[in-house]
C-alpha positions in Angstrom: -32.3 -27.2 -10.7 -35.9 -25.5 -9.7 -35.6 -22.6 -8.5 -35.3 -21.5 -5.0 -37.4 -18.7 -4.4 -38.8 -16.9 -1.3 -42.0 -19.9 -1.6 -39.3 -22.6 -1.2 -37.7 -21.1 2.2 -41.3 -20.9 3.5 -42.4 -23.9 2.4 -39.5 -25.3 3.9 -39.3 -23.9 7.3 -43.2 -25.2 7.1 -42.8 -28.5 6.6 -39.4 -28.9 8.4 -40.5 -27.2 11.6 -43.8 -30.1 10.9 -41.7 -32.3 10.9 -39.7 -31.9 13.9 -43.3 -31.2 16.4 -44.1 -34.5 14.5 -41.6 -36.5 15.7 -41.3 -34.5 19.2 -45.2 -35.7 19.7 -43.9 -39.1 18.7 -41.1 -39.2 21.8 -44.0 -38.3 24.1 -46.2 -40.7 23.8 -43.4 -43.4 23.0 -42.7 -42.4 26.7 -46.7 -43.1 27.9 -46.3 -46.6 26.1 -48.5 -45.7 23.2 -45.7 -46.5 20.4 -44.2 -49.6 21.1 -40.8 -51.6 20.0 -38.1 -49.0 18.5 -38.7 -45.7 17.9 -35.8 -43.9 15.8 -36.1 -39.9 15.3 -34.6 -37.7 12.8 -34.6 -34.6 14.4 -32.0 -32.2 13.2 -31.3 -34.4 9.7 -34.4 -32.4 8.2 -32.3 -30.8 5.9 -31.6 -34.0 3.8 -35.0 -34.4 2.9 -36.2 -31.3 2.7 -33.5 -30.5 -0.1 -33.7 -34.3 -1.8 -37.4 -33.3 -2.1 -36.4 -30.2 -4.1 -34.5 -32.2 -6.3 -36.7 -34.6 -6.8 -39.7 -35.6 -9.4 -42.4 -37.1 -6.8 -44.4 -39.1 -8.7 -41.7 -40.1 -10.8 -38.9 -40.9 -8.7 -38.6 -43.1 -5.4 -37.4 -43.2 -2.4 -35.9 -46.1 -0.3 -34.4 -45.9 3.6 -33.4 -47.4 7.3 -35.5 -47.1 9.9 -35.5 -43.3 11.2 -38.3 -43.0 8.4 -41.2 -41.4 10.0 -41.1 -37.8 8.2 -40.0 -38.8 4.6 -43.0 -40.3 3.5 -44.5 -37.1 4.7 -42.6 -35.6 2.4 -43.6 -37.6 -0.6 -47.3 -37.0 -0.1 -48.5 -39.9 2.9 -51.0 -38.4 5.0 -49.2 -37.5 8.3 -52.3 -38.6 10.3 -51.8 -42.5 8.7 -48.0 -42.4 9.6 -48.9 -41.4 13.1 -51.3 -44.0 12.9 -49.0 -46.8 11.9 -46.9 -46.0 14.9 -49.4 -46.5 17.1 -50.5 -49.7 15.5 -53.8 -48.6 14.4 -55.2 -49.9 11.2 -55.8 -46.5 10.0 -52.1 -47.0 9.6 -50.0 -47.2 6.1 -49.4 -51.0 7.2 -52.9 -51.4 8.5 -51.2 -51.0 11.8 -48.8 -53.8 10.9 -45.6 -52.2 10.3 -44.7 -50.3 12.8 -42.1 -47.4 13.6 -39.6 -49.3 11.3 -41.6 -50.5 8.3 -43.3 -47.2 7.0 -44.1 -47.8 3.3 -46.3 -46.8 0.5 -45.5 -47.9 -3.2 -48.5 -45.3 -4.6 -46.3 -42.6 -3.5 -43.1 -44.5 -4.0 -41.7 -44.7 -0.9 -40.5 -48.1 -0.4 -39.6 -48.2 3.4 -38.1 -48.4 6.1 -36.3 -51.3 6.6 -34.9 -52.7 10.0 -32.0 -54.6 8.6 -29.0 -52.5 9.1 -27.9 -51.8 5.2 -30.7 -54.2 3.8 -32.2 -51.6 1.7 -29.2 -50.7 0.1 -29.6 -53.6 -2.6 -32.9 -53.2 -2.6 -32.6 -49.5 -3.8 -30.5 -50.3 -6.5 -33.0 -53.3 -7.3 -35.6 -50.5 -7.7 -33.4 -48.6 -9.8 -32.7 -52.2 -12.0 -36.2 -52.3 -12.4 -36.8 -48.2 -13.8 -34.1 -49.1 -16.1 -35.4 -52.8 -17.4 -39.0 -51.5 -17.8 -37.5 -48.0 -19.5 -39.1 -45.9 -17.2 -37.6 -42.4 -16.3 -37.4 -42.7 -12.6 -34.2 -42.3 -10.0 -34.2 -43.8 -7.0 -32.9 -42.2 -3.6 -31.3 -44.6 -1.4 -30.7 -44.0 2.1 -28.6 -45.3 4.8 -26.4 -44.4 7.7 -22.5 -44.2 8.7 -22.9 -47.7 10.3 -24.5 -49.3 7.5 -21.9 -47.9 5.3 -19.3 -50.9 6.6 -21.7 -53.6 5.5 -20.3 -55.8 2.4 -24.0 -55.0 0.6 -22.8 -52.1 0.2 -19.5 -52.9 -2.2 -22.0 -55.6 -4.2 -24.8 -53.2 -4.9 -22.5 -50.2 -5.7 -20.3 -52.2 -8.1 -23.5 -54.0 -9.9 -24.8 -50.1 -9.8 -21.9 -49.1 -11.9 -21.6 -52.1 -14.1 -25.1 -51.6 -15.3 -25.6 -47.9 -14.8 -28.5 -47.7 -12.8 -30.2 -44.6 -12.3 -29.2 -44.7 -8.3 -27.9 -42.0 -6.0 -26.9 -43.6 -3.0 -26.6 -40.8 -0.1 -25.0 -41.9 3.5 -26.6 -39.8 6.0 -23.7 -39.4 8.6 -25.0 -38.4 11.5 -21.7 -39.4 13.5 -22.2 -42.3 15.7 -24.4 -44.9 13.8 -25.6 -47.1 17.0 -23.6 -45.3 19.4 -19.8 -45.9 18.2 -18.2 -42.8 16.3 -17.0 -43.1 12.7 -13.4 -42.6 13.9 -13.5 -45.8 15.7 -15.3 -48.1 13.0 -12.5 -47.5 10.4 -9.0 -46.4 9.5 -11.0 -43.4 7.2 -13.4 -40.7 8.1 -14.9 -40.0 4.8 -16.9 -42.4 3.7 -17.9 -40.7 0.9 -14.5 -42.4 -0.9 -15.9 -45.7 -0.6 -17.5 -44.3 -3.8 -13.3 -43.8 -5.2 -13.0 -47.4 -5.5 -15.7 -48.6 -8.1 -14.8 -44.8 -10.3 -18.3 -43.7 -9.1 -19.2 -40.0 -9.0 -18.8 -39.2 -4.8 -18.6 -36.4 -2.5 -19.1 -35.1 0.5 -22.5 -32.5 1.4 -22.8 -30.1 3.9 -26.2 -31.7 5.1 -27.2 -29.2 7.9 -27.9 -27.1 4.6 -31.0 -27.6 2.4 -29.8 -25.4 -0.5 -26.3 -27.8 -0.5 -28.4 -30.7 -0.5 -30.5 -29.6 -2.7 -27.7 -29.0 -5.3 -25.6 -32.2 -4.6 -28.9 -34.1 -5.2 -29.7 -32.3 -8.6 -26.5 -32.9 -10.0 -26.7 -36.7 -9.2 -30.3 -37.0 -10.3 -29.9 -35.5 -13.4 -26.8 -37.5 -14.5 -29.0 -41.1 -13.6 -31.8 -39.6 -15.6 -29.4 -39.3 -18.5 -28.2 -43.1 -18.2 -24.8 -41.7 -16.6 -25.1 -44.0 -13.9 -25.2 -43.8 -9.9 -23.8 -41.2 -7.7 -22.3 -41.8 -4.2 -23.2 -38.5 -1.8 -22.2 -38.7 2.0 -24.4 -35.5 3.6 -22.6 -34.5 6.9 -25.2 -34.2 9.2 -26.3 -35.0 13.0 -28.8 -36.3 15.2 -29.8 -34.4 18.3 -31.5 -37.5 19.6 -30.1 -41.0 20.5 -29.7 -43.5 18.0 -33.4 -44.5 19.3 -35.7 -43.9 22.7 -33.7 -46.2 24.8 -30.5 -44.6 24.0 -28.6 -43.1 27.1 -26.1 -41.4 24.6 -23.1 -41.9 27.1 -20.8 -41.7 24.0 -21.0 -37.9 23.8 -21.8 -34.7 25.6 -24.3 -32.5 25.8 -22.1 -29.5 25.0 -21.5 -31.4 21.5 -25.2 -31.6 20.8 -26.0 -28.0 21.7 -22.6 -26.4 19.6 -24.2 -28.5 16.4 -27.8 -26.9 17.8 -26.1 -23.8 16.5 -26.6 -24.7 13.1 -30.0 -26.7 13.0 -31.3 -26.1 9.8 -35.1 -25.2 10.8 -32.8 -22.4 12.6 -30.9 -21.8 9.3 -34.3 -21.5 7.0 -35.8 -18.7 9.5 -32.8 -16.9 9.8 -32.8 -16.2 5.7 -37.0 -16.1 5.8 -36.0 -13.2 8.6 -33.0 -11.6 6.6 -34.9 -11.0 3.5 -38.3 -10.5 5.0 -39.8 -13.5 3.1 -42.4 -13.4 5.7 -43.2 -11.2 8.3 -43.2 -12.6 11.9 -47.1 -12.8 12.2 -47.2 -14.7 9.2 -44.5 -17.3 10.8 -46.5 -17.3 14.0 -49.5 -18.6 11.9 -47.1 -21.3 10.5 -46.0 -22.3 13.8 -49.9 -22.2 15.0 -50.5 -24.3 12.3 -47.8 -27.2 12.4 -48.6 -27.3 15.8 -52.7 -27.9 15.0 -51.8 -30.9 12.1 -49.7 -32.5 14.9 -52.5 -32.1 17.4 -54.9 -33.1 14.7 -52.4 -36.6 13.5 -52.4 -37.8 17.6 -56.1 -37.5 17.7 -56.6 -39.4 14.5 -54.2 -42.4 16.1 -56.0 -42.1 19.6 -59.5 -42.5 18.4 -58.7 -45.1 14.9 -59.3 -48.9 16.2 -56.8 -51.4 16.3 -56.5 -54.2 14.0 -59.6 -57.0 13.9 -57.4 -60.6 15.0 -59.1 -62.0 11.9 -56.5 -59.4 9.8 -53.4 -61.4 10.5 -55.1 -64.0 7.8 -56.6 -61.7 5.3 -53.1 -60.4 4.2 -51.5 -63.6 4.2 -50.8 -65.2 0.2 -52.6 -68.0 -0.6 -52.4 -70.2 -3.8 -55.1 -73.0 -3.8 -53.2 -75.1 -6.6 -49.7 -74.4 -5.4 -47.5 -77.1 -6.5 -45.2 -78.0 -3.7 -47.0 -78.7 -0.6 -49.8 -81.3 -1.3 -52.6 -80.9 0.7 
């Protein structure tokens, strides 16, 4: 695995503290009806991505998730300022404003959505993957999904077609608890879901994912056995969501106390404390960071607020058209 050195707990208390203002600026003005439809955060899963992104080969490999999938293509190179865009339906978006909150995607940096089907992009990740592997390119795909998407029967066909062929595939549950508002414990007979993995002999294991060095090793391992033709990997990182499942979420299914005893261990809170310990950066030179994720944020809202929605005339410049297809006559 890369190394992590005192440049990778400041890089990651950067971009992780980025991407939690990011999102934060997002549930204001979903609140002043300037994002519309869903708006799912991630605040206090950072840790997931930050240390898949150490693992990872950008460029080379992909990523594929659900729809809490605002800050990931951050993290794999999209300009913030078009993500905030796309959210507010601007055409300065990655969509052209079409997307939305749930359909984020750009294939040039090979993120490959956001997807609003619950466990729809679990298929389509190891599709991806089918598709490295045909055309004998070296990339691994990341899949993403949640606790509740884990129960969906996609799930069992794309992990035993992901075995059968070896695709280079690490599918990684985020399990933040409560999927839609119902706790694990009540959606199944098992809490870890991480031995669905047991059943088709595929490499599984549960992650502590409040911890980016943990994640960061877990996703190593898995990467580098797909990369080798070893086949797909089953991870379930333990994490949690400090936010409801989205805006309109009243969270009666838990308490307050429970969200601030797992606030204990946020992992923004984690990074600084070791940044602190070992004096990897002195506390002016963290106040700069935080004056400076708080500028880009300022600087990705004013970029949405002033770029111009879509022309009406767009909805049939990005439709296909084939003059000579062969099955509707004219």
């Amino acid at each position: 695995m890369k190394k992590i050195t005192k440049e990778t707990y400041v890089n990651w208390y950067r971009d992780m503290l980025f991407w939690r203002k990011f999102e934060d600026k997002l549930a204001a003005v979903y609140i002043q009806q300037k994002v519309r439809g869903f708006l799912h955060l991630y605040n206090g899963q950072e840790a997931v991505l930050a240390g898949s992104l150490h693992a990872m080969e950008l460029g080379k490999d992909k990523m594929i998730t659900a729809y809490r999938n605002h800050v990931q293509p951050i993290g794999m190179g999209v300009d913030p300022k078009a993500v905030m865009a796309e959210l507010y339906g601007k055409v300065t978006g990655t969509s052209k404003g079409m997307g939305g909150s749930m359909h984020i995607f750009s294939k040039e940096k090979g993120f490959y959505g956001g997807h609003g089907i619950v466990g729809g992009q679990i298929p389509l990740g190891a599709g991806i993957a089918f598709g490295d592997k045909y055309a004998g390119r070296d990339g691994v795909t990341l899949t993403y999904f949640g606790d509740g998407a884990a129960r969906q029967g996609s799930l069992h066909e794309a992990f035993n077609m992901a075995m059968l062929w070896k695709l280079p595939v690490v599918f990684i549950v985020e399990n933040n608890g409560y999927a839609m508002g119902t706790s694990v414990e009540r959606t199944a007979n098992h809490t870890d879901i991480w031995k669905l993995g047991l059943g088709y002999e595929m490499p599984c294991g549960p992650v502590d994912g409040m911890n980016p060095i943990k994640v960061a090793e877990a996703v190593d391992e898995a990467i580098q056995r797909a990369r080798r033709g070893d086949g797909p990997t089953f991870l379930e990182m333990k994490t949690y969501r400090y936010r409801g499942h989205s805006m309109s979420d009243a969270q009666h299914y838990r308490t307050k106390d429970e969200v601030e005893e797992y606030k204990k261990i946020d992992p923004i809170t984690q990074v600084l404390d070791v940044i602190k310990e070992k004096k990897y950066a002195s506390q002016e030179e963290i106040d700069t960071i935080d004056k400076e994720v708080k500028a880009l944020v300022k600087e990705c809202e004013e970029f949405a607020e002033n770029s111009p929605y879509p022309e009406v005339n767009q909805l049939y410049d990005v439709v296909y058209e084939q003059e000579d297809y062969p099955f509707i006559k004219r």
